[in-house]
C-alpha positions in Angstrom: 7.7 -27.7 10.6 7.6 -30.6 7.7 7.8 -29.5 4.3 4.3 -29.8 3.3 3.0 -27.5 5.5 5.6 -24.8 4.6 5.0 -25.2 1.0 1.1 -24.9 1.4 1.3 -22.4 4.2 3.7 -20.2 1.4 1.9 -20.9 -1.1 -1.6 -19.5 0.2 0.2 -16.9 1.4 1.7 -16.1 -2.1 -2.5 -16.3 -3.3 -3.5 -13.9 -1.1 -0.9 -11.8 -1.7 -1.5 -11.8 -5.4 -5.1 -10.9 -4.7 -4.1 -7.9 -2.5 -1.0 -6.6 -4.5 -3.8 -6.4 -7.5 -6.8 -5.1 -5.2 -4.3 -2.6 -4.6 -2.7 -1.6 -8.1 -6.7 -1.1 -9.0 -7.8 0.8 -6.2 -4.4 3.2 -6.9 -5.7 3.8 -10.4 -9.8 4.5 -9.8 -8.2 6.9 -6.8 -5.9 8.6 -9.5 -8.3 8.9 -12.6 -10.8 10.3 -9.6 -8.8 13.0 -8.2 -7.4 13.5 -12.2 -10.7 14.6 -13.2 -11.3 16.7 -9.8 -8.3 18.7 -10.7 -9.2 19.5 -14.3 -13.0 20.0 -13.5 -11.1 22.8 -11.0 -9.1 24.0 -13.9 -11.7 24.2 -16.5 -14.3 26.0 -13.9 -11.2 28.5 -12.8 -10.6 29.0 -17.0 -14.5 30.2 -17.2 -14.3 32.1 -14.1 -16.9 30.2 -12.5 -14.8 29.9 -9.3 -11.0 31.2 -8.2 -9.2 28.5 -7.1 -5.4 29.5 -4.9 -3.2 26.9 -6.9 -0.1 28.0 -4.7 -2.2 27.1 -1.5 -3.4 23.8 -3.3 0.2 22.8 -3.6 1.0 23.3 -0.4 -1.7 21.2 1.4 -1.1 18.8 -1.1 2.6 18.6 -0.4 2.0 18.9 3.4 -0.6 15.6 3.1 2.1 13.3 1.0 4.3 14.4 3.8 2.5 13.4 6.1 1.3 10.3 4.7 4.7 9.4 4.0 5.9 9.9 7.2 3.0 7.7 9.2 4.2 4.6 7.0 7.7 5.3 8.1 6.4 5.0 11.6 4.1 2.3 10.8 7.2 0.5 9.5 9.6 0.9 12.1 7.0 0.0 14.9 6.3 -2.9 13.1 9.9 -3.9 12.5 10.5 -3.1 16.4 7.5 -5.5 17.5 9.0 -8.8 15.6 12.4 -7.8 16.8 11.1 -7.7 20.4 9.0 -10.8 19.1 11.0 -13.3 17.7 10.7 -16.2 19.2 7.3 -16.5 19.3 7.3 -15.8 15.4 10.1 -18.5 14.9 8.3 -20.9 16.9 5.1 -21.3 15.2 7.2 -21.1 11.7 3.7 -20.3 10.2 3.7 -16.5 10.1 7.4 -17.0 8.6 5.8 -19.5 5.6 3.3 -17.0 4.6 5.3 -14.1 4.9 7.4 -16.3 2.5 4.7 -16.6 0.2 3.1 -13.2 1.0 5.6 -10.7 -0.1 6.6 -12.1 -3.9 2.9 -13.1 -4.7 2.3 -9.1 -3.3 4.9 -7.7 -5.8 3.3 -9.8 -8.1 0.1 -8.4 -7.8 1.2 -4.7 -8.0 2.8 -6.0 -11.5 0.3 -7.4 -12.9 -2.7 -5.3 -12.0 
């Protein structure tokens, strides 16, 4: 692959990962200022005794969830990691995917830092 389709290939994919690490940091912080005021409109109803809400059972669905969350990007993860190892040399043949990815990942963790 010449050099001047690796440095545009990385460098469009260091764009679009700057506009998804960002898209991401904001979505992540509408999500918590949502589910922030959801959990103090509870508390506040509970405090007037409008409604009785089982904070021990709360936890514990909440708790089971993350687990769970957690543990499907684990999987996701590993399958993906198992499919370009089972993959490579159709990824190192193209050399694209390898440019963008090159691109993709620091303009990503820029994103996240500067949203």
């Amino acid at each position: 692959m010449p050099v001047e389709e690796f440095v545009i290939s990385a460098g469009g994919g260091f764009l679009f990962g700057t506009a998804a690490g960002f898209a991401i940091k904001k979505v992540m912080k509408i999500a918590a200022v949502v589910v922030g005021l959801f959990v103090a409109a509870l508390a506040y109803l509970s405090y007037k005794g409008l409604i009785d809400v089982k904070w021990v059972a709360m936890e514990n669905v909440t708790r089971s969830a993350l687990m769970n969350a957690s543990g499907q990007v684990v999987h996701a993860l590993n399958n993906t990691a198992t499919q370009f190892a089972a993959h490579s040399s159709v990824i190192s043949a193209s050399g694209l995917p390898i440019a963008a990815a090159v691109g993709f990942v620091p303009g990503l963790l820029t994103g996240i830092k500067k949203g």
